[in-house]
C-alpha positions as CSV (number, residue, x, y, z in Angstrom):
1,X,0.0,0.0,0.0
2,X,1.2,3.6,-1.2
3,X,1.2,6.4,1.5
4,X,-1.2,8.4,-0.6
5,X,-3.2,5.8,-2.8
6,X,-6.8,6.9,-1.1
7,X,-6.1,10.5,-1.9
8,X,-7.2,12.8,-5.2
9,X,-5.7,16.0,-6.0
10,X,-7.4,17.8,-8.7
11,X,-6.4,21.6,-9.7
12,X,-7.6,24.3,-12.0
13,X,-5.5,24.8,-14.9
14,X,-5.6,28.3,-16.4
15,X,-3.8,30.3,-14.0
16,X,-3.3,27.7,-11.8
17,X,-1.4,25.2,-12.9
18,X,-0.6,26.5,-16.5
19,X,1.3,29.4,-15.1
20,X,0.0,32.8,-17.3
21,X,-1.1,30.9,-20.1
22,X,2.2,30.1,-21.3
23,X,4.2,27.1,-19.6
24,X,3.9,24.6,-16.1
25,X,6.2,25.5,-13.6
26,X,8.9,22.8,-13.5
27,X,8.5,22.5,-10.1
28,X,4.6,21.9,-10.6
29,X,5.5,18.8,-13.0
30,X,7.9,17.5,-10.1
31,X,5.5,17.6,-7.1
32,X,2.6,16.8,-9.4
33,X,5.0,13.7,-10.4
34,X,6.4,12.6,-6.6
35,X,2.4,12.8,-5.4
36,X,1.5,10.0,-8.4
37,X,4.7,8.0,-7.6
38,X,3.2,7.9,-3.8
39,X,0.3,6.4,-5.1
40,X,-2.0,10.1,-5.1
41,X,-4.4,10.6,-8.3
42,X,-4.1,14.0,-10.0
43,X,-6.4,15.4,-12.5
44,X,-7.5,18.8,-13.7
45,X,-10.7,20.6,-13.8
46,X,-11.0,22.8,-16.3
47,X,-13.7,25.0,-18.1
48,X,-11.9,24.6,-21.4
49,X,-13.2,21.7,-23.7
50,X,-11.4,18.4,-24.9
51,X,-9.8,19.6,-27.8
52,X,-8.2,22.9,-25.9
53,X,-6.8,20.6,-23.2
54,X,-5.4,17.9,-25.7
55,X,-1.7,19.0,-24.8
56,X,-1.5,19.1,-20.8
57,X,-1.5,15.1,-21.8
58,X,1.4,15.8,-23.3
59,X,3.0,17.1,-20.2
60,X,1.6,15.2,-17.4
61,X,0.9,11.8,-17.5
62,X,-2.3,11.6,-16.2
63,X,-3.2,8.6,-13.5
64,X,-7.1,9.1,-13.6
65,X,-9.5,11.2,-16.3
66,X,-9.6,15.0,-16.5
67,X,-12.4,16.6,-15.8
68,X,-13.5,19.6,-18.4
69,X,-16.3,21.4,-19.7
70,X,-16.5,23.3,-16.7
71,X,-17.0,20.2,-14.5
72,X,-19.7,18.0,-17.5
73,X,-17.4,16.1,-18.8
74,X,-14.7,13.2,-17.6
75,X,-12.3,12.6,-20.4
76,X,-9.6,10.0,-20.5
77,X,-7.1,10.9,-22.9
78,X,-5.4,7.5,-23.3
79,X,-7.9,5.8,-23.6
80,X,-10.4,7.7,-26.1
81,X,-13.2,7.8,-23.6
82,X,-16.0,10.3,-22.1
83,X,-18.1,10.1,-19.5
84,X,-20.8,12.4,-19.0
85,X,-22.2,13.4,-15.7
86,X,-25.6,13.1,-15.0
87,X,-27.3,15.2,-12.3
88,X,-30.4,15.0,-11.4
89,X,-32.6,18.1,-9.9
């Protein structure tokens, strides 16, 4: 059992994470990396769609799906899939 396998870290990404539109912090790919390698699950939630958020997968490798369209939609990048969230009123 990892230290941190029950826990799931999800953060915003314009602004947050994607530091002024224009890179990730190197040390935000490092800690993002040593949570995942103690077992944590890191995402994003984002407001942008699927396409617009194609190349954070590029960056981070991803342990669990992202979640975009301003909270709507759970994509998973390798493997192809959505998964829509349904709420009821």
């Amino acid at each position: 059992m990892k230290p941190l396998e029950n826990y799931l870290l999800v953060s915003d990404l314009d602004g947050t994470l994607y530091k002024n539109q224009n890179f990730i912090p190197k040390e935000n790919l490092e800690a993002i990396k040593k949570f995942e390698s103690l077992g944590g699950k890191f995402t994003i939630c984002t407001g942008r769609g699927i396409n617009t958020t194609e190349f954070i997968s590029e960056a981070i490798e991803f342990n669990c799906p992202l979640i975009v369209n301003g909270g709507h939609t759970f994509y998973d990048f390798y493997k192809e899939k959505i998964k829509k969230l349904k709420v009821d009123n």
